[in-house]
N, C-alpha and C positions, 0 to 999 in steps of 0.2 A: 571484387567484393562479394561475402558470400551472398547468399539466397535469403537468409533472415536479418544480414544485418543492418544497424537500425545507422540512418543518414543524419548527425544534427543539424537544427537547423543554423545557418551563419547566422549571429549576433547582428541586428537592428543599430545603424549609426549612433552612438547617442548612448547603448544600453551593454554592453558586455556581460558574459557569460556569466560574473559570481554575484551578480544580484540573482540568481537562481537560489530558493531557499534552499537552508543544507538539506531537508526531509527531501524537498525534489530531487537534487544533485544526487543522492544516495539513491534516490526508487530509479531513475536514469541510470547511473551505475551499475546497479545491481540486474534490472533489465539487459542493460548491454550485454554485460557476462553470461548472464542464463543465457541471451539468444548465441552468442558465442560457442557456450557448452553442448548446446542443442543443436547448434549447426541446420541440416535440414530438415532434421525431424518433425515431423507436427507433435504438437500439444494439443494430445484427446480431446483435455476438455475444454482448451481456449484457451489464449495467454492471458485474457482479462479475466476469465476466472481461476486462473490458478493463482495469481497476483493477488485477488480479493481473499482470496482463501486463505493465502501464507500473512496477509498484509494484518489483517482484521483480527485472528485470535491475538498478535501480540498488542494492537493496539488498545484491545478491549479491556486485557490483563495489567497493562499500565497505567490507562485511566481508572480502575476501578482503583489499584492500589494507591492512585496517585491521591484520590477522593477518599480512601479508607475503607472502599467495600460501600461506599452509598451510593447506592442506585440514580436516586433523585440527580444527584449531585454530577456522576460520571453522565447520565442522558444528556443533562442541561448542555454539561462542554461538548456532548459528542455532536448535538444539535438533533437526536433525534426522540424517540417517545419512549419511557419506560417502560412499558410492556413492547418495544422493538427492542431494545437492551437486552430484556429477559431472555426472550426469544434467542439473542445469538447468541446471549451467554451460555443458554442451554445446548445451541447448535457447537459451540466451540468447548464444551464439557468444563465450564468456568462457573457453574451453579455449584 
């Protein structure tokens, strides 16, 4: 097995694997392959921040759209403060 890759864990008596929601199934997936691709390279800057990085502008860009561009409205569902909203929207050039 290589050096990065990721071990699942065996499925709990009682619970099988597709109660996994499809968003997890997919960020799991999509992980596997990166680490795949990457083999033994390190990641600069961290695999948890490059994850947060690629994960968050598209998620910001869909909640807004999903809301119509209202701020108030995208924070509420994101669960976080609208001036944190601002703030990444400006970090991920989405103002």
């Amino acid at each position: 097995m290589p050096l990065n890759a990721v071990r699942l864990p065996v499925p709990e008596a009682g619970r099988d694997a597709s109660s996994q929601s499809a968003l997890s199934e997919c960020v799991a997936r999509t992980v596997r392959r990166y680490l795949a691709d990457i083999g033994d390279t390190e990641c600069s800057e961290g695999l948890h921040a490059l994850v947060i990085r690629e994960v968050e502008g598209p998620l910001l860009r869909e909640v807004m759209a999903f809301h119509e561009g209202n701020q108030s409205r995208a924070a509420t569902a994101l669960g976080i403060n609208r001036a944190t909203l601002r703030k990444k929207l400006a970090q991920h050039g989405l103002l």
